[in-house]
C-alpha positions in Angstrom: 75.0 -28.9 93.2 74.6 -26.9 90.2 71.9 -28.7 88.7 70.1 -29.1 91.9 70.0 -25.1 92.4 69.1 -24.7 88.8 66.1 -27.3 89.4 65.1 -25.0 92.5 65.3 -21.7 90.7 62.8 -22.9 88.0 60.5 -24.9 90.6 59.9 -21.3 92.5 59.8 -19.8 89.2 56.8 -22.1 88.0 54.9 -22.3 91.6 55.4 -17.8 91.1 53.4 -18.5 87.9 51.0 -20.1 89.6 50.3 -18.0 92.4 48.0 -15.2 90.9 45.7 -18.8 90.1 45.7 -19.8 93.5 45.2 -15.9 94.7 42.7 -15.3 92.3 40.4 -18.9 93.2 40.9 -18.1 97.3 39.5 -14.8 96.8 36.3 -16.0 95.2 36.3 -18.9 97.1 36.7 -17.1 100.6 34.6 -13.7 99.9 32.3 -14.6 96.8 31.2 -18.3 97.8 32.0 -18.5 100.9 32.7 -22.3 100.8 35.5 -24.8 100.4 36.0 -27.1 97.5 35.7 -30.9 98.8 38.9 -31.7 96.8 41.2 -29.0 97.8 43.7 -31.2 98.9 44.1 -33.4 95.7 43.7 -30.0 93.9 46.8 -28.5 96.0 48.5 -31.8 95.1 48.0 -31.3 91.3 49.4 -28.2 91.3 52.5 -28.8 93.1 52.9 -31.6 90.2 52.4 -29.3 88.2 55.2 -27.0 89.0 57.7 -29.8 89.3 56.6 -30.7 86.4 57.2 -27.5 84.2 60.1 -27.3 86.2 61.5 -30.3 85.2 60.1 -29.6 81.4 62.3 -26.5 81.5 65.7 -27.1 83.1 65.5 -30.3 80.4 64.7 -27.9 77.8 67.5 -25.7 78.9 70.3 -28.5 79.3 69.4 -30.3 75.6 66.8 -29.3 73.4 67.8 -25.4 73.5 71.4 -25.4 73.4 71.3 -28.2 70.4 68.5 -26.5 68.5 70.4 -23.3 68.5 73.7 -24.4 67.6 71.5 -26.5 64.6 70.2 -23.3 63.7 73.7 -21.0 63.6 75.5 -23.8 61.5 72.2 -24.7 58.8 72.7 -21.0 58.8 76.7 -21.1 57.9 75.9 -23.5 55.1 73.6 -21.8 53.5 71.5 -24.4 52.1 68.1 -23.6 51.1 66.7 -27.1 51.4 68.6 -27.8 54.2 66.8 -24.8 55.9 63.2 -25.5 54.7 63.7 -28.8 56.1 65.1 -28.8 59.6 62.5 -25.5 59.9 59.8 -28.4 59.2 61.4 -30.7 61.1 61.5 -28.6 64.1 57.9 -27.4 64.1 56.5 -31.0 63.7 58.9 -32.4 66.6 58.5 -29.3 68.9 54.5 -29.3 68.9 54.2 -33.4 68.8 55.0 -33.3 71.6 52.9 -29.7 73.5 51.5 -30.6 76.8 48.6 -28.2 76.1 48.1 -29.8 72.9 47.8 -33.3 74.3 45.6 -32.4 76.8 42.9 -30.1 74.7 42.7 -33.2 72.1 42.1 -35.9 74.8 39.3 -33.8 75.9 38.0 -33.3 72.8 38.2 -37.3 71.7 36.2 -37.7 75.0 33.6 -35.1 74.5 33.2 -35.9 71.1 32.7 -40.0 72.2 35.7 -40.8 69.6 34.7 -38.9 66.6 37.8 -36.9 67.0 41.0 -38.9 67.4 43.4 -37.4 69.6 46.1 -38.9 68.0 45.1 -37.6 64.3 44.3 -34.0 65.6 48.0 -33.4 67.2 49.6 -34.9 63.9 47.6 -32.7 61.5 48.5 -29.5 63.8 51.9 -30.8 64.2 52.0 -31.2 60.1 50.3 -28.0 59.9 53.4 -26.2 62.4 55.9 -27.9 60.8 55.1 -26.5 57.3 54.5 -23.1 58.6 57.8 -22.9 60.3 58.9 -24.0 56.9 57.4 -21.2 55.2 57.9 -18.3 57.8 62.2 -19.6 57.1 61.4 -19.3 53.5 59.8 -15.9 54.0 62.6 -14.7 56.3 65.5 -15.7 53.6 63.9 -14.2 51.0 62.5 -11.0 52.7 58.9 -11.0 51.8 56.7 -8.6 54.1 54.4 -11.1 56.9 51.4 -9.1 56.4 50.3 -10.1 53.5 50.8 -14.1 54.7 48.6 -13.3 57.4 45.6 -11.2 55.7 45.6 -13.7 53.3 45.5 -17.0 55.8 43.3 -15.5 58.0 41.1 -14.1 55.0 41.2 -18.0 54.4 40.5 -18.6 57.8 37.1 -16.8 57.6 36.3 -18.6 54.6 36.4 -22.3 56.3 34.7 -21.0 59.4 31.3 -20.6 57.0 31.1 -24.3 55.9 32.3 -25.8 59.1 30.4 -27.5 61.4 29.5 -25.7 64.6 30.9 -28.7 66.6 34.3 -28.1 65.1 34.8 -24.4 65.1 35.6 -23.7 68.9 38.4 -26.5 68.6 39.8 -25.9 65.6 40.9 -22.3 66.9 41.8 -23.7 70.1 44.2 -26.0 68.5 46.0 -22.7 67.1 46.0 -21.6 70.1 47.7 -24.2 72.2 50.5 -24.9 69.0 52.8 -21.8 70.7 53.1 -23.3 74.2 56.3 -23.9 76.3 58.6 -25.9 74.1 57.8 -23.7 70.5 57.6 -20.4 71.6 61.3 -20.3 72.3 62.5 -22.6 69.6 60.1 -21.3 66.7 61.6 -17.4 67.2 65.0 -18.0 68.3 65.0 -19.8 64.9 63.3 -16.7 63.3 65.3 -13.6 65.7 68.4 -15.9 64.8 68.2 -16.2 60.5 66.7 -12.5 60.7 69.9 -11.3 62.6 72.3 -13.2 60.1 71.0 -12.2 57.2 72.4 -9.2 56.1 69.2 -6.3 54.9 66.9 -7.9 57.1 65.7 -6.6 60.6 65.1 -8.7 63.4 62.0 -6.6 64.6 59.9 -6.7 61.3 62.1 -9.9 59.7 62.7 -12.1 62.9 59.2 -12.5 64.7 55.9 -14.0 62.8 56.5 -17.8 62.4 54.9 -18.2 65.7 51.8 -16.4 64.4 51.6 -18.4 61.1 51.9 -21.3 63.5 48.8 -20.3 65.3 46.8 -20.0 62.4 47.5 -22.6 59.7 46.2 -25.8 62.0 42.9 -23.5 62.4 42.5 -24.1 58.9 43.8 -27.8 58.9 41.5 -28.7 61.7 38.3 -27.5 60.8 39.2 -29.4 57.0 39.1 -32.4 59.4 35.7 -31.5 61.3 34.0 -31.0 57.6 34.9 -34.4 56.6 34.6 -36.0 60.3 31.4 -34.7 60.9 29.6 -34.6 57.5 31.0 -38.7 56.9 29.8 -41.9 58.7 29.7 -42.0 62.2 32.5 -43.4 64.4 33.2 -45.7 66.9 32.8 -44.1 70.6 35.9 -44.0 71.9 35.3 -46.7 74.4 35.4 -49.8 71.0 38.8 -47.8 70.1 40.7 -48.5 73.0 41.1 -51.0 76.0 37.4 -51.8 77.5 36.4 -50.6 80.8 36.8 -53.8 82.8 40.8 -54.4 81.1 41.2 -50.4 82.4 40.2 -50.8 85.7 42.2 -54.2 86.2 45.2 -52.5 85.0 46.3 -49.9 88.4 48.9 -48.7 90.2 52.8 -49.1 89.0 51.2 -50.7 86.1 49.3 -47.9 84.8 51.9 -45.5 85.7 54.5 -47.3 83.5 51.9 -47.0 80.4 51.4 -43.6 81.0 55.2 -43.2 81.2 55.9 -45.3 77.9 53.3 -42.6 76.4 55.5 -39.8 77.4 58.4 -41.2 76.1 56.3 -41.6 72.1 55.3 -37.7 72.8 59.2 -37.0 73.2 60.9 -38.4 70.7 60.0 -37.1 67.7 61.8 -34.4 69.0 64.6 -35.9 70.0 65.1 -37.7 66.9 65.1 -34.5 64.4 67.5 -33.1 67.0 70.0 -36.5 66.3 69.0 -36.8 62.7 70.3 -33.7 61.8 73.0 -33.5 64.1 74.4 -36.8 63.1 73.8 -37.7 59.6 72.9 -34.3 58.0 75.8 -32.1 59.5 78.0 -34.7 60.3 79.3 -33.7 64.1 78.6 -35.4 67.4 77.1 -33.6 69.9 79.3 -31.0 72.3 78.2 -32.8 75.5 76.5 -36.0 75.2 76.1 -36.5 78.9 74.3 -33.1 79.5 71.9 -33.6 76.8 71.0 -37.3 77.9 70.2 -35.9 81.5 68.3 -32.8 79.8 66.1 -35.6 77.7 65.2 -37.5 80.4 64.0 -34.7 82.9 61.7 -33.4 79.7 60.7 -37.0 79.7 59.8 -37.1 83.5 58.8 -33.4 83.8 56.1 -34.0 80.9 54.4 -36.8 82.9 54.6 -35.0 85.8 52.9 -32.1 84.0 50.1 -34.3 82.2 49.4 -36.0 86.0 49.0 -32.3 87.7 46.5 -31.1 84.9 44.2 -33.9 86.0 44.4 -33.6 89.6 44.9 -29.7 89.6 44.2 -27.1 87.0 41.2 -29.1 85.2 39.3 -29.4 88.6 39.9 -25.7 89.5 38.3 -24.3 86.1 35.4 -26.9 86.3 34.7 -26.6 89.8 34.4 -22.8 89.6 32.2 -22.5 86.7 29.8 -25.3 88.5 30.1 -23.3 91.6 29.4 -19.9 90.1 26.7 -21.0 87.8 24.9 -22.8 90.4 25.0 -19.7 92.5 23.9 -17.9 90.1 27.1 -15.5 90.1 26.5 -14.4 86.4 28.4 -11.0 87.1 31.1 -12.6 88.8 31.7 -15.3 86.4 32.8 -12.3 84.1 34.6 -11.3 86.8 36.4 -14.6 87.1 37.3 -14.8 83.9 38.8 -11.7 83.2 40.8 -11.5 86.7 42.1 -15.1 85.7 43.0 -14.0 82.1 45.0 -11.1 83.4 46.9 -13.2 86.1 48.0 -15.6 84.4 49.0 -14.1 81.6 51.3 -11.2 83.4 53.1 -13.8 84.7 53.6 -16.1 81.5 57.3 -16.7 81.3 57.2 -17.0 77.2 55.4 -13.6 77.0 58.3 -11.7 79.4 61.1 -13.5 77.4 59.5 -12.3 74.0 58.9 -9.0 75.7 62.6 -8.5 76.2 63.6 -9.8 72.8 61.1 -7.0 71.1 62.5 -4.2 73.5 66.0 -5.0 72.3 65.3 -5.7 68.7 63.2 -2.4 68.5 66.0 -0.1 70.2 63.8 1.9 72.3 60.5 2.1 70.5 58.5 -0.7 72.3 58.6 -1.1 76.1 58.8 -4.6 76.9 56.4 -3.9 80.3 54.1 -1.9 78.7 53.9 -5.1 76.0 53.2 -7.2 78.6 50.0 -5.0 80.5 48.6 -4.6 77.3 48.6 -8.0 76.3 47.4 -9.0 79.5 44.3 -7.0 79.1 43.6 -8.2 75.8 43.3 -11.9 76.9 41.5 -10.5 79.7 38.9 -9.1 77.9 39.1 -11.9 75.3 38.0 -14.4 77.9 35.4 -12.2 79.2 34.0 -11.7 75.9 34.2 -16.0 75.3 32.3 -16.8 78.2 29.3 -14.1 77.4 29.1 -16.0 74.4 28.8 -19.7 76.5 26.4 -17.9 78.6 24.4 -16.1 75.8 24.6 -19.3 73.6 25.5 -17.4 70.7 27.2 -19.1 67.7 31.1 -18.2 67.5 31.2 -18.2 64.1 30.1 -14.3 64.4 32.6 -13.8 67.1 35.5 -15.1 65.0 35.0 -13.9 62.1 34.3 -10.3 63.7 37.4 -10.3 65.6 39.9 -11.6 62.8 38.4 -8.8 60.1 39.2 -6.5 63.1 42.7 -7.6 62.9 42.7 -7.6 59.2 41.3 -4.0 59.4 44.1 -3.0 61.5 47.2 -4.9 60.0 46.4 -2.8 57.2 47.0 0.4 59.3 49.2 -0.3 61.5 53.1 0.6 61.6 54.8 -2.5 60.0 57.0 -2.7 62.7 54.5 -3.6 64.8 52.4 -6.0 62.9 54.9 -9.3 63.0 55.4 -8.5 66.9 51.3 -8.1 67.8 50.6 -11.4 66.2 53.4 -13.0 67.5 52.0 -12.3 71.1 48.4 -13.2 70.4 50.2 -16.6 70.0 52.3 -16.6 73.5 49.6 -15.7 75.4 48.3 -19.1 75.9 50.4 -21.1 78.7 51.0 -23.9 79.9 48.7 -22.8 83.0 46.5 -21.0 81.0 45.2 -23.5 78.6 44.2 -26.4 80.8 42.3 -23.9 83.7 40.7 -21.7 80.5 39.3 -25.1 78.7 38.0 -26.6 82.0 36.5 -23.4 82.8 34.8 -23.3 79.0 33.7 -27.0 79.5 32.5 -26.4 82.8 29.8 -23.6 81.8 28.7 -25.5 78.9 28.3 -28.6 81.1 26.3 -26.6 83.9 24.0 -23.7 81.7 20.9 -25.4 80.3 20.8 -25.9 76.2 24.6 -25.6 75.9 26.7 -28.4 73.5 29.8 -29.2 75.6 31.6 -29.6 71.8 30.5 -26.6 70.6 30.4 -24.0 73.3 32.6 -25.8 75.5 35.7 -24.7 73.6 36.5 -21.5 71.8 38.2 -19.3 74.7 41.7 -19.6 73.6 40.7 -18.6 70.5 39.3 -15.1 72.1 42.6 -15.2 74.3 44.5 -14.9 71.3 42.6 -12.4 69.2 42.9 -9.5 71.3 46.0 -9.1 72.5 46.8 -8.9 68.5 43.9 -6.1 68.6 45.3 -3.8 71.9 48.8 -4.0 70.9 47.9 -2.7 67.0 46.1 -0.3 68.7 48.6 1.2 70.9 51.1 1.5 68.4 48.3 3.2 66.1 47.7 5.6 68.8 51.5 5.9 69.6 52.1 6.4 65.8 50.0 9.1 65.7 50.5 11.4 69.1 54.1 11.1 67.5 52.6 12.4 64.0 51.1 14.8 65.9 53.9 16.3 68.1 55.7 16.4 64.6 52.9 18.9 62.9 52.7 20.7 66.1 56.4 21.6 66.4 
């Protein structure tokens, strides 16, 4: 009975996260197009998946992968070993993002876009290589108290770098991969890890010590990925996608149940990874069986179902929504409100992103009154709002993103430089929650949508790009209003 009301409380909470979507599409739908997309129905079937997905994704989280990755953490903690530590921190990056819906689903679009010159598979194991050794370091850096902003000036100086010799077709992808790393499943794990050693540690503070790794974990597969695109696109060609995999005729004979169960048996290779660094270390490196074996089975196996239900929603729901309203508002000639679009769905989404209140709250505490955890949240809401906008000028103006990238991170170097170090760890962590597991799926298919319907666009090249901008600026507003805080308080001081 328990479990059952637990199951309900996180269904309503997912369908409240989709609801500013839904409100946001019915408006310009209704008073804006004035029309009726032919597949509303299978689209209102996707998202209902959707939510009992996530819903199942997060009461399984809850009932096994939290509990046991937290308990992990407290007694690597207790023992003290370095190596111990550097390795479960890998460990735990690599599983957690293996196995990110958002993830899957932005590097099967870009296998197909890219007619198999990008592997799906090889993309999600360089990022998750890429997480996994950054959640490495940012436990290394924690331990031993070095300062974040140097990691990040110099990676994202690095960053910059790479962008000038990497092919166009690469660049939008590569820092959408960042982007989707910090998604439902690593957000909470990746800084409870971090709030957790920061708080045990004695010297160290859990506002300017504890957040960060999710930041380093958005940008070190930027840098990974777009090593891949310079030696994928500059070697020999490939073979399309179609010669990799099971031939059209063999796809289509294969339906129903059947397919289903294939699909399923996919989930369960996503998963494990996971699951296995959870009983690795539990088993054979610490030596203690788990508290309660039964819970944890029944809290694997609803991630297991909820991340196929999740994957199945995406396709039916949020994918169609973004493509069918950048067709519909292209074709209309809407240019205004496509703008419009994008920022109202950036702002909706994102002030209801459940990983982006629970790091809100975790900041207001850790900061004893200096940060407000709803003021966090507007202005982080505002900054993916505007970075969206500012994304899908650049579709529609076909400008190169290279300039828009590079731009925005020196911005952010400019201003890590003079900004209050209490606030620099914090503002990058949040340019890394802001991309959901809503978010991601409706802001690609919206990206892919323009490029697909605006004349003289390259689906690969200005199709993706818009979680990158959906990640910048909230690290810009937030640096910004604690500059501005910083110095009205400066002020007040000279003036008394």
């Amino acid at each position: 009975m328990n479990q059952l009301k637990a199951f309900s409380d996180a269904f309503m909470h997912a369908m409240k996260n989709l609801l500013p979507i839904v409100i946001v599409v019915v408006i310009f739908q209704t008073f804006i197009l004035q029309s009726i997309p032919d597949d509303t129905l299978s689209i209102s079937i996707g998202l209902f998946i959707v939510a009992i997905g996530v819903a199942l994704f997060l009461r399984g989280l809850e009932l096994s992968i939290f509990p046991v990755g937290k308990s992990l953490s407290n007694q690597f903690t207790k023992r003290g070993s370095l190596w111990i530590l550097l390795s479960f921190g890998f460990a735990l990056g690599f599983s957690a993002v293996i196995a990110e819906p958002a993830l899957i689903a932005v590097a099967e679009q870009a296998e197909e876009i890219s007619e198999g010159r990008i592997d799906a598979l090889i993309l999600r194991f360089l990022v998750a290589i890429s997480v996994g050794f950054v959640v490495a370091l940012g436990v290394f850096r924690i331990l031993f108290g070095y300062p974040l902003h140097w990691f990040m000036i110099i990676g994202y100086l690095l960053v910059v770098t790479i962008t000038f010799f990497t092919p166009a077709e690469i660049v939008g992808l590569a820092y959408d991969s960042g982007g989707v790393t910090t998604n439902i499943v690593t957000v909470p794990l990746i800084a409870a890890l971090g709030i957790g050693l920061a708080s045990s540690i004695r010297g160290r503070n859990p506002l300017i010590d504890g957040f960060g790794i999710v930041a380093m974990a958005v940008m070190v597969p930027m840098i990974t990925v777009q090593l891949y695109g310079i030696v994928v696109f500059t070697g020999a060609e490939t073979a399309p996608a179609a010669e990799l995999s099971i031939d059209t005729a063999q796809q289509e004979a294969i339906s129903g149940p059947m397919t289903m169960l294939m699909d399923l048996l996919g989930m369960v290779g996503d998963v494990l990874p996971i699951i296995i660094t959870i009983l690795f270390f539990q088993y054979l490196v610490l030596k203690r069986p788990l508290t309660n074996p039964r819970k944890v089975v029944l809290g694997f196996a609803m991630v297991l179902f909820g991340l196929y239900a999740f994957v199945v929603g995406l396709k039916m729901g949020l994918f169609p929504i973004g493509s069918s309203m950048a067709e519909q508002l292209i074709k209309n000639q809407h240019i205004v409100y496509v703008y419009l679009f994008a920022f109202a769905i950036g702002f909706a989404t994102t002030m209801a992103e459940p990983a982006l209140i629970a790091i809100g709250q975790q900041a207001e505490e850790a900061a004893s009154g200096r940060i407000n955890g709803n003021v966090i949240r507007i202005l982080v809401a505002i900054g993916v709002a505007v970075g969206i906008t500012i994304g899908v000028h650049r579709i529609i103006a076909g400008d190169s993103i290279h300039h828009y990238i590079i731009g925005g991170y020196l911005i952010v170097i400019v201003l890590t430089l003079i900004a209050p170090k209490y606030i620099v760890p914090l503002a990058y962590d949040l340019g890394g929650v802001t991309t959901s597991e809503v978010t991601v799926p409706l802001v690609t298919a919206l990206g892919i949508g323009l490029a697909t319907h605006i004349e003289g666009r390259n689906i690969l090249m200005d199709g993706f790009g818009l979680i990158a901008f959906a990640s910048i600026f909230p690290i810009i507003t937030v640096m910004l209003y604690a500059i501005a805080m910083h110095l009205m308080t400066t002020l007040k001081k000279v003036n008394a």
